[in-house]
C-alpha positions as CSV (number, residue, x, y, z in Angstrom):
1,X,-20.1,7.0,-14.1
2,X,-18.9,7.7,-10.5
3,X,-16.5,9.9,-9.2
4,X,-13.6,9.1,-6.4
5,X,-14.0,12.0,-4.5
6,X,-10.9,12.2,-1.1
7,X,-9.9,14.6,1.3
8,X,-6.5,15.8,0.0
9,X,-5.7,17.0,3.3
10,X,-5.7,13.3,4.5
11,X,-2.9,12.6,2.0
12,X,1.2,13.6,0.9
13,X,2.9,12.7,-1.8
14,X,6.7,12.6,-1.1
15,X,9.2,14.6,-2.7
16,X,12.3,13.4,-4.4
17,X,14.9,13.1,-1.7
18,X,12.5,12.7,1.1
19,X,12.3,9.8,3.7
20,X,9.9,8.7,6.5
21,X,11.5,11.3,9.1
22,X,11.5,14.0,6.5
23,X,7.9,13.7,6.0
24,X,7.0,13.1,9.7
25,X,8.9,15.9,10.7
26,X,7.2,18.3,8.2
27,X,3.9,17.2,8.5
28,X,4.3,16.4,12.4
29,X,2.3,13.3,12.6
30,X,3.3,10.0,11.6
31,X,3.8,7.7,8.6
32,X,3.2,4.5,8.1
33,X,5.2,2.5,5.7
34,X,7.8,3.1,3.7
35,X,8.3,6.9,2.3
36,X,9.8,7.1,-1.4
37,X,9.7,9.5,-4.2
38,X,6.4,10.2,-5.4
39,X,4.4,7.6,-3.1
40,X,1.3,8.9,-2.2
41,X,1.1,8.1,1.8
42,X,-2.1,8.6,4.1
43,X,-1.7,11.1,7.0
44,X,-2.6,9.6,10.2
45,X,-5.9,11.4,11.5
46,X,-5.7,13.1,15.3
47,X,-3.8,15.0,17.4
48,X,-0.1,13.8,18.3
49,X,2.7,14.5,20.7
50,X,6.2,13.9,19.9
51,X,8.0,12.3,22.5
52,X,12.0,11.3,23.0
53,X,12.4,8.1,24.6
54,X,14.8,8.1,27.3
55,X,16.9,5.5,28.9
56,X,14.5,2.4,29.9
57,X,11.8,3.6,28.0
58,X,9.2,0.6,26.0
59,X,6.2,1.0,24.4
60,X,4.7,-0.3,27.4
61,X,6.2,2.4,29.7
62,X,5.5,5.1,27.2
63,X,1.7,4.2,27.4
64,X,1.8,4.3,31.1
65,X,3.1,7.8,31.0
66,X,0.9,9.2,28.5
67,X,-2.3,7.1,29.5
68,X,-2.3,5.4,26.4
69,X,-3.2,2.4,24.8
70,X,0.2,0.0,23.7
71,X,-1.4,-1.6,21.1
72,X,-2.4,1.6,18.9
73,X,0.6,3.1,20.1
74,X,2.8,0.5,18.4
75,X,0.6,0.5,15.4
76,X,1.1,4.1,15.1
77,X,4.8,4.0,15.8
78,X,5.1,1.0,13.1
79,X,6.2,-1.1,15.8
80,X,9.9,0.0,15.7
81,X,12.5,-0.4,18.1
82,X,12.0,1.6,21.1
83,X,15.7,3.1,22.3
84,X,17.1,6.4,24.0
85,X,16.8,9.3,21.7
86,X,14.2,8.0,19.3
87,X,11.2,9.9,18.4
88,X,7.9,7.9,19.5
89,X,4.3,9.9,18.5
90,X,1.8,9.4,21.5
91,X,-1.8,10.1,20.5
92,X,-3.5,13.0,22.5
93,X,-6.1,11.9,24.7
């Protein structure tokens, strides 16, 4: 016999009443996929910066700014809409 053996630290488990935002705002790193009671999500590894988008503002302008790359920034993002006032994560070079 084997034993699975993860980092804990690497993982949540979401709370009853929690949602994607919740958890990303507590843990203050993003989530991919859907958050719901008692999922068990992996926390995305690095060093973030939370960002507001502003008026104008696409992925592809965000990576400019921050020096970053647009494809792993919309795969970290989930690839939502970008739109004034939305909260974007930028990975920290």
């Amino acid at each position: 016999m084997f034993t699975l053996v993860t980092d804990r630290s690497r993982y949540f488990r979401v709370k009853r009443g929690q949602c994607a935002a919740d958890v990303e705002r507590q843990l203050k790193t993003p989530v991919s996929g859907a958050a719901f009671a008692g999922r068990i999500i992996k926390v995305a590894d690095g060093n973030f910066r939370q960002y507001t988008a502003q008026v104008g503002d696409s992925y592809r302008t965000v990576a400019l700014k921050f020096n970053a790359d647009e494809a792993k920034l919309k795969a970290l993002n989930g690839n939502k809409p970008v739109y004034p006032t939305c909260k974007l994560f930028v990975p920290l070079n």
